[in-house]
C-alpha positions in Angstrom: 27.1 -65.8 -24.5 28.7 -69.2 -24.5 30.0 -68.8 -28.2 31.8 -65.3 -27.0 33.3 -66.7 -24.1 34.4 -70.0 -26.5 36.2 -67.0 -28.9 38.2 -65.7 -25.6 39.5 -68.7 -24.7 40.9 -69.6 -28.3 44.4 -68.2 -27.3 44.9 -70.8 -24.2 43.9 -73.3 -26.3 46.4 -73.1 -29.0 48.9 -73.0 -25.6 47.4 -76.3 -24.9 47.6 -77.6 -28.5 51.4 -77.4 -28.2 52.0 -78.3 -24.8 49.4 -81.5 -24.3 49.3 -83.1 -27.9 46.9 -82.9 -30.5 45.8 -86.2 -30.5 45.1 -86.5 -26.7 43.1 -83.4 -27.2 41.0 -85.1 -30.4 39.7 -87.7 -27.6 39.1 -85.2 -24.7 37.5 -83.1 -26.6 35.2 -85.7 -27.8 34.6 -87.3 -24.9 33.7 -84.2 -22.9 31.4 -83.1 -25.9 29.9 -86.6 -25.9 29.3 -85.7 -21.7 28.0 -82.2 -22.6 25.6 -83.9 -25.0 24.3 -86.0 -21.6 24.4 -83.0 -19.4 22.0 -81.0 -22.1 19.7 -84.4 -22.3 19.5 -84.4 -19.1 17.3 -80.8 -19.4 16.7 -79.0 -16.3 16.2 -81.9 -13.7 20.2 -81.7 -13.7 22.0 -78.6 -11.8 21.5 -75.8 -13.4 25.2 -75.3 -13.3 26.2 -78.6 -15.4 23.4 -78.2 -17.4 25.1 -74.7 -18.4 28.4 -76.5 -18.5 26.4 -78.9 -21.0 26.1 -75.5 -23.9 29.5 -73.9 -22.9 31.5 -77.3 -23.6 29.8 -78.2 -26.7 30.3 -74.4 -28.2 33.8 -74.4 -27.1 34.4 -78.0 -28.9 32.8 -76.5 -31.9 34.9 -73.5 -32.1 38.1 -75.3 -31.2 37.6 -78.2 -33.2 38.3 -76.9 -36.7 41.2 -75.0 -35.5 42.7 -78.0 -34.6 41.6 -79.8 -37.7 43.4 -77.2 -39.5 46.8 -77.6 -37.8 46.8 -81.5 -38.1 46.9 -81.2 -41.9 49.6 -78.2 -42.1 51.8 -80.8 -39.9 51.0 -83.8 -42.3 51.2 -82.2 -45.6 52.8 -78.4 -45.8 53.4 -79.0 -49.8 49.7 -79.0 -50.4 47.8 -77.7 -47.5 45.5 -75.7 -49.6 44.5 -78.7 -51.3 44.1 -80.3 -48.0 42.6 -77.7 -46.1 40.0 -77.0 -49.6 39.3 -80.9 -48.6 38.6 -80.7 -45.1 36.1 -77.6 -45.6 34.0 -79.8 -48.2 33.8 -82.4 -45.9 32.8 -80.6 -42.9 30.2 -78.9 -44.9 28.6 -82.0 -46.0 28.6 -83.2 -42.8 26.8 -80.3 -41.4 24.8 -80.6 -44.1 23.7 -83.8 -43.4 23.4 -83.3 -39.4 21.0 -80.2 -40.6 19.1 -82.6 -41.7 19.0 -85.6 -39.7 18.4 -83.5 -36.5 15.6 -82.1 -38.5 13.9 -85.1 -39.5 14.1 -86.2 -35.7 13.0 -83.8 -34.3 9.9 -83.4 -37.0 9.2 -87.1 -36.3 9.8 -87.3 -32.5 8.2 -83.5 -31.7 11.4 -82.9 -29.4 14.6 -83.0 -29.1 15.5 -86.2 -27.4 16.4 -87.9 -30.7 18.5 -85.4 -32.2 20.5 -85.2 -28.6 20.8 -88.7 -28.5 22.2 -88.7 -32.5 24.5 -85.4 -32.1 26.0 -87.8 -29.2 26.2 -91.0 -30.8 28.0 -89.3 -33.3 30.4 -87.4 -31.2 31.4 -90.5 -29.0 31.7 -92.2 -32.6 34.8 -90.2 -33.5 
């Protein structure tokens, strides 16, 4: 599956957190999640290969992306990274939380998923 395959490739992307940058990876890996988010909009009309792409891209962000969450805060603050990372966990639970939610109440509303695409994007590009 896309989420295995997401797992394997952890180890090359902690190479790449210390040889590209952390932040330039923050905006890649939202912008090619916001693309991802296209691609799956898109459906089936698109190649069935970037369509594909579309899931593997936006499972890898989502494993990678609180990994690297993680190691930003041990570099800002090592005295109190418990407290930080304690922080960062509450927050990203709300959040999902909240996206549950929202993508449910689109899609109850709109009988697809065009709306919750189009928010789980809007979102992503917002960051």
């Amino acid at each position: 599956t896309t989420q295995t395959l997401s797992l394997l490739l952890l180890p090359m992307c902690g190479f790449l957190f210390a040889k590209v940058g952390r932040r330039f990876l923050i905006v890649f890996l939202s912008w090619a999640t916001f693309g991802a988010v296209i691609a799956v909009q898109g459906g089936r009309g698109l190649h069935e290969v970037a369509w594909a792409s579309g899931f593997f891209i936006i499972s890898l962000t989502s494993t990678i992306v609180p990994v690297l969450g993680q190691a930003i805060i041990a570099d800002i603050s090592e005295r109190s990274v418990g407290r930080s990372f304690g922080l960062l966990e509450s927050m990203f639970s709300l959040s999902q939380i909240i996206t549950t939610l929202v993508i449910g109440i689109l899609r109850h509303e709109e009988g697809n998923f065009a709306g919750p695409l189009d928010f789980v994007g809007g979102s992503l590009a917002c960051r």
